[in-house]
Structure formats: C-alpha cells, structure tokens
C-alpha positions as CSV (number, residue, x, y, z in Angstrom):
1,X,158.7,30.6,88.6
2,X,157.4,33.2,91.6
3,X,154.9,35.2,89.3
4,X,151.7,36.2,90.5
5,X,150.0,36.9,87.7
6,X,147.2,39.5,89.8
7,X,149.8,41.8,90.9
8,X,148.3,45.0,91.5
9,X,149.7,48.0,93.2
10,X,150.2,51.5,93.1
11,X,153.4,54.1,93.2
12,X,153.4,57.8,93.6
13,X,157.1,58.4,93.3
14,X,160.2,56.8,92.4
15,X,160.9,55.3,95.7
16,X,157.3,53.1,95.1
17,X,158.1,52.7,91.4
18,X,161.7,50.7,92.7
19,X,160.1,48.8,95.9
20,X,157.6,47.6,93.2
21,X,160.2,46.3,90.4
22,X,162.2,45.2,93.5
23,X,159.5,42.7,94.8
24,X,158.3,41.3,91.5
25,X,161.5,40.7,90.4
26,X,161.8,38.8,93.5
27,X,157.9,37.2,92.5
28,X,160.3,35.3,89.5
29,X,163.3,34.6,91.6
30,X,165.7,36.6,89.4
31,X,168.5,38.7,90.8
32,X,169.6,42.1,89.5
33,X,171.7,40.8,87.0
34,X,169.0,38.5,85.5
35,X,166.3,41.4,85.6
36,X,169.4,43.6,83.7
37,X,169.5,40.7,80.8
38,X,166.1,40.2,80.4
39,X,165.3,44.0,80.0
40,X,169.0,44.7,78.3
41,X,170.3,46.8,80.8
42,X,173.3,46.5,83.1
43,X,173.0,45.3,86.5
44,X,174.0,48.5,88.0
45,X,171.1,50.4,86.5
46,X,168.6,47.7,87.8
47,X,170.0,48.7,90.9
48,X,169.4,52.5,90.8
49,X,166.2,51.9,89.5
50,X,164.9,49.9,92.8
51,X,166.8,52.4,94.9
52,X,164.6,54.9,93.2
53,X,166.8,57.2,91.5
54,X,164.6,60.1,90.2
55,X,166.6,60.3,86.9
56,X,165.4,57.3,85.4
57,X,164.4,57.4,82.0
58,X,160.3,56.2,81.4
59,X,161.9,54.1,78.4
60,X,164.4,52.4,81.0
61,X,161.8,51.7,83.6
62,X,159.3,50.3,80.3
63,X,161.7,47.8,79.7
64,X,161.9,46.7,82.8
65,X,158.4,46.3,83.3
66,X,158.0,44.5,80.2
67,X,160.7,42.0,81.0
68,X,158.9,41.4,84.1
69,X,155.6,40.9,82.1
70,X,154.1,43.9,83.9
71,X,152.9,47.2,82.5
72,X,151.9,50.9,83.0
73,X,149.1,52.4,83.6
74,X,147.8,55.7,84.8
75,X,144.5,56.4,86.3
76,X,142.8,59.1,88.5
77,X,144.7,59.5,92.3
78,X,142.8,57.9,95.0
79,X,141.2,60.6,97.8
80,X,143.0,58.6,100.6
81,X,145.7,60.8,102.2
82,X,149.7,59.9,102.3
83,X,149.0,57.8,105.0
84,X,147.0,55.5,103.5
85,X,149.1,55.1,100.3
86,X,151.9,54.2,102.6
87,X,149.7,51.6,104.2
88,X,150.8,49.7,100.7
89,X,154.4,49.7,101.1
C-alpha cells in the first residue's frame, strides 16, 4: 500500500481539490474504478471529480476522501499570493 499517512496539502478550487484525490489515490495504487468501489461511486464520477468539475456535490467528494482515509478541514487562507499557492501543485 502507497499511503503516506502525513499527507498534507492545500486546495483553493476544484481543480486543487481533483489533483489532490488524483495523487493520493495514486499514494494506494488504486485506479479510478477501485477509488469508485471503495467510495460507492461509478468510475466515471471519480473521473470528473479529479478533472475538477465544479458541480461536484461536498457529500460526493466526502466519500471520496473517506475511502481514501483522508478528511476535510477548513482553516484561515494563508497571506501568500496565487503564486505561492501554485508553488504546491
């Protein structure tokens, strides 16, 4: 299993939110379809989820998160500029 157990990292938009999921289901060495099981959702929808489609529903991109063991959190926004948040991706 690929997990890193210390991931940490931080998305602004949609876009963010899907490079994210896309990695750390990458992290467990799962495809699309395996993510999809796991989280009970079709394999299609994983996909438009890491393609960050804006319409996601929070509840769909919950469960995906939990079936990857990760979870959301909110805190205040960082004072670095758009730059620097890109620096992470």
């Amino acid at each position: 299993m690929g997990h890193n157990p210390r991931m940490t990292d931080l998305a602004r938009n949609p876009k963010q939110i899907g490079n994210l999921i896309r990695r750390a289901r990458k992290q467990w060495a799962w495809n699309q379809t395996q993510l999809g099981e796991k989280a009970g959702l079709r394999q299609e929808t994983i996909s438009l989820i890491e393609s960050g489609n804006p319409a996601t529903k929070l509840e769909t991109i919950l469960a995906v998160l939990a079936a990857l063991d990760l979870e959301f959190r909110i805190g205040l926004r960082s004072k670095g500029g758009a730059a620097a948040i890109e620096d992470v991706f």
